[in-house]
Every structure is written in C-alpha cells, then in structure tokens.
C-alpha positions as CSV (number, residue, x, y, z in Angstrom):
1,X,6.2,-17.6,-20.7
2,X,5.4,-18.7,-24.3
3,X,5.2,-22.3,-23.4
4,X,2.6,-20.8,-21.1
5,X,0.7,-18.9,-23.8
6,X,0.8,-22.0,-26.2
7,X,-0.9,-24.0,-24.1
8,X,-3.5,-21.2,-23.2
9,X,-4.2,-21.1,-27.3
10,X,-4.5,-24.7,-27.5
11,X,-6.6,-25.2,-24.4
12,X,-3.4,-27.3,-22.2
13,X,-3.1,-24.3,-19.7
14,X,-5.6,-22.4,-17.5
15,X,-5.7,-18.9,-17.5
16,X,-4.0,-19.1,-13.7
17,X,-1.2,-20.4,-15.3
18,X,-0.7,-18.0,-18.2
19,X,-0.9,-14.8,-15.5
20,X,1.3,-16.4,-12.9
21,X,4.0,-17.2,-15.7
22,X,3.9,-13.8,-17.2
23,X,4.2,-12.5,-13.6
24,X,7.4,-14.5,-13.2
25,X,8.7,-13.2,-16.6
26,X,11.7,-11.3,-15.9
27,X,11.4,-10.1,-19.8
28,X,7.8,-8.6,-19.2
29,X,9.1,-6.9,-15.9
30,X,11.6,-4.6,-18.3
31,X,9.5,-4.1,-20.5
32,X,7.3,-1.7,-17.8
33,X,6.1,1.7,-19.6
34,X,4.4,4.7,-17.6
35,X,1.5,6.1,-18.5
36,X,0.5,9.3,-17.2
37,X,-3.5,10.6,-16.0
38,X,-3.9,14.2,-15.1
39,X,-6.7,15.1,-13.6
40,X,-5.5,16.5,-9.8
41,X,-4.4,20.2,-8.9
42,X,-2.1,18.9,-5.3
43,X,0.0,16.5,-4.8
44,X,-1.8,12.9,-5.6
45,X,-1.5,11.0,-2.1
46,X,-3.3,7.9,-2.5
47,X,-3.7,5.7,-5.5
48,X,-5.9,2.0,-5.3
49,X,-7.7,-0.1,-7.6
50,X,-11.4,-1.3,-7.5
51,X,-11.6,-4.6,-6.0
52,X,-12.8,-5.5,-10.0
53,X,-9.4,-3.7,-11.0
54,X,-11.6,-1.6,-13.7
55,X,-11.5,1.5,-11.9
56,X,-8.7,3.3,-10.2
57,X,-9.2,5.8,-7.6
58,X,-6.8,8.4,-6.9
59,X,-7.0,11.5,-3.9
60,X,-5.1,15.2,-3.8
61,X,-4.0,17.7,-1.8
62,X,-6.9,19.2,-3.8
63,X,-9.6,17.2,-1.7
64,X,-10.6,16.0,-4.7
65,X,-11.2,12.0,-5.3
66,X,-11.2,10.9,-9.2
67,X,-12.3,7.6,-10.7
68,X,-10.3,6.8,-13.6
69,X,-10.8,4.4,-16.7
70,X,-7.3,3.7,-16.4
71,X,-7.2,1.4,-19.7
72,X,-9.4,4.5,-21.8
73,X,-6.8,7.4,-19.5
74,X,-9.9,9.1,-19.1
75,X,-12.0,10.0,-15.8
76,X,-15.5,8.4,-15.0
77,X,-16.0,10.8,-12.1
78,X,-14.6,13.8,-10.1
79,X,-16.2,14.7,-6.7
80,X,-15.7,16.8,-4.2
81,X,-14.8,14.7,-0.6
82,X,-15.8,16.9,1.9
83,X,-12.7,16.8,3.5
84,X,-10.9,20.1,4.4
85,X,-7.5,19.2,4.2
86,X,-5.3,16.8,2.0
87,X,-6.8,13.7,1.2
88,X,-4.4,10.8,2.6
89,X,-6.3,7.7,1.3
90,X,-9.7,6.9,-1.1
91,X,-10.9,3.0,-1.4
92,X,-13.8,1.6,-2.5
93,X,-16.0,-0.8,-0.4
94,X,-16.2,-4.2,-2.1
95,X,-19.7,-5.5,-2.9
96,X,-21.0,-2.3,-3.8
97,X,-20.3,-2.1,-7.7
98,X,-17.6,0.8,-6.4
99,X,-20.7,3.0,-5.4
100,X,-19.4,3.3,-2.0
101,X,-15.9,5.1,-1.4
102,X,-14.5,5.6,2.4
103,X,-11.7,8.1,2.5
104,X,-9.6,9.6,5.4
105,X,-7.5,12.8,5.3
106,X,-5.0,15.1,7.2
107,X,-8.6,16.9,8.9
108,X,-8.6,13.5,10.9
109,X,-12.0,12.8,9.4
110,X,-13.0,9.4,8.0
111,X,-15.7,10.1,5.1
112,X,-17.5,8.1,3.5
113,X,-19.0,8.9,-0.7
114,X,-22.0,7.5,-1.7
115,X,-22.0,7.4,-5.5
116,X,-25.8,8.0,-7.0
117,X,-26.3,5.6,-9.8
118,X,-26.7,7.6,-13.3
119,X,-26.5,11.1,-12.0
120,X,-23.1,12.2,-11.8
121,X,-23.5,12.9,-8.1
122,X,-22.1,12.0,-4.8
123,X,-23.3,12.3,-1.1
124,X,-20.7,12.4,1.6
125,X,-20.9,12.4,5.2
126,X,-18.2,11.9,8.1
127,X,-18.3,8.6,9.6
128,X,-16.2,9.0,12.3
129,X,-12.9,11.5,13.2
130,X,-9.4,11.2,14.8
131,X,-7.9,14.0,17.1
132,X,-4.9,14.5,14.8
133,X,-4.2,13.6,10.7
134,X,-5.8,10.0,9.9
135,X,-3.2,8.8,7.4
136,X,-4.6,4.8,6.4
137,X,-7.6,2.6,6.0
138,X,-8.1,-1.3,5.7
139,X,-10.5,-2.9,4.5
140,X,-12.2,-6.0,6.3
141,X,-13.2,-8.8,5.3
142,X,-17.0,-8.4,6.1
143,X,-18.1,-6.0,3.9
144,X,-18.9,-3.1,4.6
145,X,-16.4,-3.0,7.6
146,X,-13.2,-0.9,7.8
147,X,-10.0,0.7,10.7
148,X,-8.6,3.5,10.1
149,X,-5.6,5.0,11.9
150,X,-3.6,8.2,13.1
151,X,-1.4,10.0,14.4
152,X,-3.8,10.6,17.7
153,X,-2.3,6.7,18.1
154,X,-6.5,5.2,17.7
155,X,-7.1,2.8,15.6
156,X,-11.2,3.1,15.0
157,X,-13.5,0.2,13.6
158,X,-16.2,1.7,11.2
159,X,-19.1,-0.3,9.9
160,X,-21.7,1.0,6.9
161,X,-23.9,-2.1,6.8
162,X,-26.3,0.0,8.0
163,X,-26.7,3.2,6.3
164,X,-29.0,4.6,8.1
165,X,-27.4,3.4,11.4
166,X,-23.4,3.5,10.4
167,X,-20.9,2.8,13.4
168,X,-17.7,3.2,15.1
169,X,-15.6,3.1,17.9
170,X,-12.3,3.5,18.9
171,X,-10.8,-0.2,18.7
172,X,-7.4,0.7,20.6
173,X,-4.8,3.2,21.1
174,X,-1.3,2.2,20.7
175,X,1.0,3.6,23.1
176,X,4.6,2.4,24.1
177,X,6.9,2.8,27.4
178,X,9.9,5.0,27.5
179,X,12.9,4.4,29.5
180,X,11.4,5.6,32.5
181,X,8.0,3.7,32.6
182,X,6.3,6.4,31.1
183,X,3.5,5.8,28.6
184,X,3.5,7.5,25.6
185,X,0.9,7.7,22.5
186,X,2.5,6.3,19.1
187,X,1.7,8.0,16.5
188,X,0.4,5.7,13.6
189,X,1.0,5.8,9.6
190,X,-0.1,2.3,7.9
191,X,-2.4,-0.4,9.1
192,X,-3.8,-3.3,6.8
193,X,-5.2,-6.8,7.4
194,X,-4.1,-10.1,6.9
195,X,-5.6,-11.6,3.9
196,X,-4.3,-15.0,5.4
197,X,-6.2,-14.6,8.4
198,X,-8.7,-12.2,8.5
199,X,-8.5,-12.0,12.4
200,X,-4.9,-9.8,11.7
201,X,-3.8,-6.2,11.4
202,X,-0.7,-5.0,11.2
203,X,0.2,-1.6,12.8
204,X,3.1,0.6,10.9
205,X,3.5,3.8,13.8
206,X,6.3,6.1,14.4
207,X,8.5,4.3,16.3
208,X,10.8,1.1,15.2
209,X,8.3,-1.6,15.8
210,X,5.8,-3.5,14.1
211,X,3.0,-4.4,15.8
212,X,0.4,-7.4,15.0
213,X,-2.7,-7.3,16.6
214,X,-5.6,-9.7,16.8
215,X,-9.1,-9.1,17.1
216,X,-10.3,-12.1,18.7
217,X,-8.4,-10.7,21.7
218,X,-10.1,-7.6,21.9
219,X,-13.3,-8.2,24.1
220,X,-16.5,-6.2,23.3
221,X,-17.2,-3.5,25.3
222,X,-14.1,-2.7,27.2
223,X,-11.8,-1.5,25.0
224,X,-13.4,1.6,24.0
225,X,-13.5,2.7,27.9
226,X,-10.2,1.5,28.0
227,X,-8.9,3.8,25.3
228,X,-11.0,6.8,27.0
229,X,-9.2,6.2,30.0
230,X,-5.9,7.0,28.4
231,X,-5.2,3.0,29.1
232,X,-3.9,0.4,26.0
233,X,-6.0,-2.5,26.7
234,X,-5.5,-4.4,23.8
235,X,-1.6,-6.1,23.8
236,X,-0.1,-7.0,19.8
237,X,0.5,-10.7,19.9
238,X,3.5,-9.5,18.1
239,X,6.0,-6.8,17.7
240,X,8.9,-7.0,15.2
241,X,12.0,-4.8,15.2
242,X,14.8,-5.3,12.6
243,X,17.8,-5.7,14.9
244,X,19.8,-3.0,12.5
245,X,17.5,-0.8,14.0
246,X,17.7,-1.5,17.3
247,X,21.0,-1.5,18.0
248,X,20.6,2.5,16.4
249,X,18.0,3.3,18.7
250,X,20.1,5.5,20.6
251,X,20.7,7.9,18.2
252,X,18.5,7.9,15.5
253,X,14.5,8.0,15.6
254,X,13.0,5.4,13.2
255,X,9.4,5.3,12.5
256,X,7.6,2.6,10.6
257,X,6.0,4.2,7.3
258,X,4.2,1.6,6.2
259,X,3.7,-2.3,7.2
260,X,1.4,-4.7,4.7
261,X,1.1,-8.7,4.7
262,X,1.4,-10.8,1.8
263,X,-1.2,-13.2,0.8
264,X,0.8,-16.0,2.9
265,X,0.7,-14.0,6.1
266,X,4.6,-12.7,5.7
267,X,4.9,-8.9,6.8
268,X,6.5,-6.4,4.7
269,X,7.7,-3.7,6.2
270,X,9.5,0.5,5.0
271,X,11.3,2.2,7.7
272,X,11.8,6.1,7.5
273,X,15.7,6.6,7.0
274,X,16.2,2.9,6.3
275,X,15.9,-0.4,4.2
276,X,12.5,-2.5,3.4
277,X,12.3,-5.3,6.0
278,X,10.4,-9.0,4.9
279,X,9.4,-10.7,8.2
280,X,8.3,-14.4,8.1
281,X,5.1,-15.7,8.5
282,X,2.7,-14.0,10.9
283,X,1.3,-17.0,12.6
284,X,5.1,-18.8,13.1
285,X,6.3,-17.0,16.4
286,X,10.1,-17.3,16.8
287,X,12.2,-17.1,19.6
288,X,13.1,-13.4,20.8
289,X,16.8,-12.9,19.8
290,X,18.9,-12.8,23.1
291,X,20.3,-9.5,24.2
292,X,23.9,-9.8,23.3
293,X,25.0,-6.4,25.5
294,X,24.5,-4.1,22.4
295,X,20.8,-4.2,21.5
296,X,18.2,-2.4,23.1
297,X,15.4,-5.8,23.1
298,X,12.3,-5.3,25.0
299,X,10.3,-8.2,26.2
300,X,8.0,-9.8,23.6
301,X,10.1,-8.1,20.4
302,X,11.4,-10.7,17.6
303,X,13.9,-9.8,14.6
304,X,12.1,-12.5,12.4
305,X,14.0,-10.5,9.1
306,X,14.0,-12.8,6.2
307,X,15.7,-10.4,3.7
308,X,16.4,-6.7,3.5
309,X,15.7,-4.6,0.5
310,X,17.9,-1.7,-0.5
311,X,19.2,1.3,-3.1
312,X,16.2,3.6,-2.4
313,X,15.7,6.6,-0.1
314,X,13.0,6.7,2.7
315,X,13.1,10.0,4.5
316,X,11.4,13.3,2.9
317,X,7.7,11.8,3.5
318,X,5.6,9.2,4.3
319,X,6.0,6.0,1.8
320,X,4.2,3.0,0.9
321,X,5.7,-0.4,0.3
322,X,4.1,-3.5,-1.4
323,X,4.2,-6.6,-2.6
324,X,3.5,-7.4,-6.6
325,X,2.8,-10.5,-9.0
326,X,0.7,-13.0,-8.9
327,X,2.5,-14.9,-6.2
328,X,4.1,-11.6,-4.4
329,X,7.5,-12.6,-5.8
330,X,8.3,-8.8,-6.2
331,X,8.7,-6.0,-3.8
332,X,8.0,-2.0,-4.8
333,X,8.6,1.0,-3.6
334,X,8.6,4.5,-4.0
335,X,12.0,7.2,-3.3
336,X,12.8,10.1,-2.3
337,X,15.0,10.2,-6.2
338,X,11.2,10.0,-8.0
339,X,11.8,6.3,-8.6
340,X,9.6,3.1,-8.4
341,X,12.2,0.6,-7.5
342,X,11.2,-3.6,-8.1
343,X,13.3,-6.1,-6.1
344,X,13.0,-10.1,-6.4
345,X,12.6,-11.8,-3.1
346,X,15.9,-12.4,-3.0
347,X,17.0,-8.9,-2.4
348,X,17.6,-8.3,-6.1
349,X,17.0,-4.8,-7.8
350,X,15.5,-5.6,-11.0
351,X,13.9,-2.6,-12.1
352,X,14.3,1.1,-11.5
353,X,11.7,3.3,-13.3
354,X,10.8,7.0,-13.3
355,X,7.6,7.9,-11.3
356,X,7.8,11.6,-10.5
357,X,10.1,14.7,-11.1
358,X,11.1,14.4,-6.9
359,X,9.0,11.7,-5.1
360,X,7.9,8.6,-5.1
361,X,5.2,8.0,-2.4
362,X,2.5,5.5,-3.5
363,X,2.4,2.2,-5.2
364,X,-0.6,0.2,-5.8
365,X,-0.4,-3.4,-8.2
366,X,-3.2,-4.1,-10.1
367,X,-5.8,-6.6,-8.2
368,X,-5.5,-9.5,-11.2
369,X,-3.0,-8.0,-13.2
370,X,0.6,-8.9,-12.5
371,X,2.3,-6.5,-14.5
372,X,0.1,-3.2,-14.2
373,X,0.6,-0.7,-11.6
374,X,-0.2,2.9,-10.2
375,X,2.0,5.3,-8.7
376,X,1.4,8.8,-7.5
377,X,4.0,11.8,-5.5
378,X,4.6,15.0,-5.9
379,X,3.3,15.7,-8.6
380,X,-0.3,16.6,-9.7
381,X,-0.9,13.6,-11.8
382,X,-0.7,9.6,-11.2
383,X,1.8,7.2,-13.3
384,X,0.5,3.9,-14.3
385,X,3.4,1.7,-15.2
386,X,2.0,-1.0,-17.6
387,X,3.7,-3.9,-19.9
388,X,4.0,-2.0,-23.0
389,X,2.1,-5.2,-25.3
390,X,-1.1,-5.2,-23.2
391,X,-1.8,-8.8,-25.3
392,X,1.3,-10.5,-23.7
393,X,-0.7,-11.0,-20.3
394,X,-4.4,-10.0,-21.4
395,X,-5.0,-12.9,-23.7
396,X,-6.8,-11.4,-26.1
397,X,-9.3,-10.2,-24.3
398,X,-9.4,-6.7,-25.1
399,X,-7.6,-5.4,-28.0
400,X,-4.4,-4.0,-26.8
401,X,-3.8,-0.2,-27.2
402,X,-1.3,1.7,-29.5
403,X,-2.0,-1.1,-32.5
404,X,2.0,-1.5,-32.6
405,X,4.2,-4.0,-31.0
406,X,7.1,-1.7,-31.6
407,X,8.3,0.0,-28.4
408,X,9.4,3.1,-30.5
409,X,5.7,3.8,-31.0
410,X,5.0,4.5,-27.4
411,X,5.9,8.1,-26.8
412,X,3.0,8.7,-29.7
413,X,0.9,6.8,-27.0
414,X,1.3,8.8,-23.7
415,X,3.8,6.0,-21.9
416,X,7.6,6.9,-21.7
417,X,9.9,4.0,-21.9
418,X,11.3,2.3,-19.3
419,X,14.2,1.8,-21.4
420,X,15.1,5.9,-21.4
421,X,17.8,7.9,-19.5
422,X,15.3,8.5,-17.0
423,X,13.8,5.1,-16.3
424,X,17.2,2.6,-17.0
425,X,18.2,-0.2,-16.5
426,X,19.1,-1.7,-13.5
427,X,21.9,-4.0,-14.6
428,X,24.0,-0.9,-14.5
429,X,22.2,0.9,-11.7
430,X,23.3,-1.9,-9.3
431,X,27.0,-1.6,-10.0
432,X,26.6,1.7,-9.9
433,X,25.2,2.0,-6.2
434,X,27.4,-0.6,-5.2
C-alpha cells in the first residue's frame, strides 16, 4: 500500500493502482470506523449511493427518502415519496445529475421523484404497481430503464425515457412446480443485473433457487399475455441451488434473500436460515450434479458453489449481501446480532463491526471508493463505516475530516471505533465461533 502511494506522489502509479492496492490492504480494512446520519423516524430499509458516489440515498418505514452529503453528515434533501407504506428501496437513475429517484415500497407501488432544480421540491408519481409488497429494483443499462420485483412473483420492466409517455409491463412471473405438478407463484425478494452482461438478471425468490434469466429470450409481445394468463413463459437459463440446501429441502423452507453478480459475472447469493453462497461465472454452465439418492435435484438445477461464507445469522428479516473493493475481493453482510460481517474470498472472516443495536439489513459499498460503506436496520439512522484517515485512499483530494491521524480523536468526530468492545476484532471472534 505505500509502495503504491509513492509512486502516485512521484507520478510511477495511476490512480487505479493506488485504489485497487488500498482496497487489498488488509491494514485499511481494520481500520473501518462508523459514522452515524440521523435523519429517519422508521426503520431505514434501503441505503445506495449516486452512481457519482457524492450523494447517498437512504428510505424509512417513515416513507420518507433523504439525500445525504455523506462526507459533510448533513442532508441535501428530505421528501416525501408518496408511498403509503414502508419504503423498501430509493435509487437514482444515472444520467440525470440524481434529479431522478425511482423507489418501490411494501404498498406494491413503484414511484418515481422528480427532483426540481433549485427549489427544494419534488414531484412524484406511480409508475407502475405490483399486487403484493415490491421489495427490489435494478437498474439497466439503458438509462432510464429499470425491473422491479415482488412478492405477487412479477418481475415488471419500467422505462422513463419518456416523461410524458413513461412505460411498463409485466416482464414475467416466476412460478415453480410442487411435487404434484402443480404451479405455484414464487414470491420474489432481490433482483439485479449483470454488469458483465447487460442481457442478465438474477432472481433471489422465496424458495432455494437462484434463477438467471435472459432478456434476449423473452420475445416482445407475448410475455405480458403470458403472465396474464397465469402462464410462466419466460424459462431462467439457469437455476442454482447449494446442494446443502437441497438435501434439507424436506424439512426446512429456504428462501433466497438476496442474489447480486459481481463485476465478472459470478453470482453471490444469502439464504434465509443459512450461509452466503459464491456461484461461478454466469456465462460457464456446468454439468448438473448427479442425484446420488439423497438430494432432491430437479432438471436444469446446478450446485456451481465456489465457497461458502459463514458466522452470521440470516433469519429475523430480509438481508442484503454484496460484494466490496475494487476488484470484489470482499464479501458483506448484515446479521441478525447488529453486525456488518467482511469475509475474503477465501471464506475468511476478517472484520466484524457494529451496525445497529439488533439488525443488520442493508449494505451498500461506495461506487469508487473501496473502503467506504453504508449500512442501515433497525434503527432510525444509517451507519457509514469509513477508513478512519480519509487521505490514505483519497489522495489528497479533499482534505480529510477530524484534522488528526490519531484514532483516539474519533469519538470527538461522530465515528465509533472499530477497535471497541462492540465492533472487535475478528482474530478472536473466529476462534471464538469456532
């Protein structure tokens, strides 16, 4: 790392290299502080960052949706969503100097927020609704285009090119087959695209499988009629099940609470009551795993598991998983215990850190930088966990806040150590769950 920043001073190293060799630094990675921005009266479901990574936007129980200056700790802007029930997720639409925020919430409405330059104010309006709680949006690589998903099983394609003419349609509804040939609907909880291959989504639902879909199978035209009908027209050109939880199927009930790729196309996936699954590559189809009398394999599912992540607790509510640094060498997630845990790809706990006083649900990295990120729970506020010397990775961009190097200094500062009772260490932790 200070090889690294040497050669940044004296012009041998590209900025590239200085961030992805301060996201590799094991030392920076303990050196995680939290910082805390209070704003919400509910519980703050969704944290994410502006595509810039300037602004952080953060949704309540409250219905509220707040902009933050996360580096200042201070709001930009508070507005009311329009939504009449919890607020689930807020993101901005890239291209649109964060002017444009799309939302979803448990009312099953998709909204979207139209920011009015200079004024303070916002106009919402509904852009298109699900028949039960729409829990997750992702966003598409043409702008302006957007899924969301929920529980009523849809998946619905929304496009606000157009504002005067903005879109959608259901895309598909995901439904599996019981034991005795009977379709049912699947409820669903995550959904993102593969920034690999744009053509991707990924389907986290409340049953034990993974489901990769691809749009260039999905003709125009018939698969809205199809989804009327009650009928799944569109087929995932992959389904991954972790054989662990297949061979369990009989008497426990897993549900996938959230599913994202990395930027290579792997899959990362949280299951309620169990461990965090990395699948391989998206696009490398293996060989289904043969039945060997005690698994329960149906045709077309593969146990492509590269490594299983553990220690943390996945069963009071819905959680989000996700990969950090700049090469998505790390894996996060929130607990049930109120803890951001940090693994290495190698299935390592390296960090445990206190995020809330009971639950851990959301974790977003920062878009550029490695070693900042949010977290939100039960409580009314959001956590961001930063690298207590913001110079180490910043290069002296923007002068780093606190003025002192000293780590002692930070409670004066708002952040609470990752070093305290609360936060440890994990070189004990590990032995200690072992």
């Amino acid at each position: 790392m200070l090889h690294a920043l040497y050669g940044r001073a004296v012009g041998t190293c590209v900025a590239e290299g200085v961030r992805t060799s301060s996201s590799n630094s094991r030392d920076l990675l303990e050196r995680l502080d939290a910082r805390v921005l209070d704003g919400h009266n509910g519980c703050v479901n969704t944290v994410s960052f502006t595509p810039e990574g300037d602004t952080l936007i953060s949704g309540s129980d409250d219905q509220a949706i707040i902009l933050w200056d996360w580096e200042k700790g201070s709001s930009r802007l508070i507005y009311d969503s329009g939504h009449r029930d919890n607020v689930f997720q807020a993101r901005a639409i890239p291209h649109t100097n964060n002017s444009t925020i799309v939302s979803c919430a448990a009312d099953g409405q998709v909204r979207v927020g139209y920011l009015r330059p200079g004024s303070g104010s916002v106009d919402t309006q509904r852009v298109a609704k699900h028949q039960m709680r729409a829990h997750k949006l992702a966003l598409r690589s043409d702008p302006g285009c957007f899924f969301s998903c929920g529980e009523d099983g849809l998946v619905i394609s929304c496009d606000l090119r157009c504002r005067d003419s903005i879109s959608s349609r259901p895309l598909l509804k995901c439904s599996s087959s019981d034991r005795s040939g009977m379709r049912r609907t699947v409820g669903l909880n995550s959904i993102h695209c593969n920034p690999a291959r744009p053509w991707q989504f990924v389907l986290g639902a409340s049953d034990e499988v993974v489901r990769i879909y691809d749009t260039r199978m999905m003709p125009p035209g018939s698969v809205g009629d199809g989804v009327r009908a009650g009928q799944s027209v569109c087929q995932p050109v992959r389904q991954l099940v972790p054989r662990s939880l297949r061979r369990s199927a009989r008497n426990s009930h897993y549900s996938c609470t959230c599913a994202v790729f990395s930027r290579q196309g792997e899959v990362l996936a949280s299951f309620n009551d169990g461990d965090v699954f990395l699948f391989g590559d998206s696009e490398v189809a293996p060989e289904a795993s043969a039945p060997d009398g005690k698994d329960e394999q149906r045709e077309g599912e593969h146990d492509d598991v590269v490594q299983v992540f553990s220690g943390h607790r996945n069963y009071r509510t819905v959680k989000g998983v996700s990969f950090a640094g700049a090469s998505d060498e790390y894996i996060v997630s929130g607990s049930d215990d109120g803890h951001v845990y940090i693994w290495t790809r190698d299935g390592v706990l390296r960090q445990w850190l206190k995020g809330d006083r009971k639950v851990v649900n959301c974790i977003e990295p920062h878009p550029q930088m490695p070693h900042v990120m949010a977290t939100s729970g039960i409580d009314h506020d959001v956590k961001l966990l930063i690298v207590s010397d913001l110079r180490l990775w910043r290069m002296g961009r923007n002068r780093p806040r606190g003025g002192s190097d000293d780590s002692s200094d930070s409670s004066q500062n708002g952040y609470l150590s990752a070093e305290s009772e609360d936060a440890g260490r994990l070189d004990s932790l590990g032995q200690d769950q072992g």
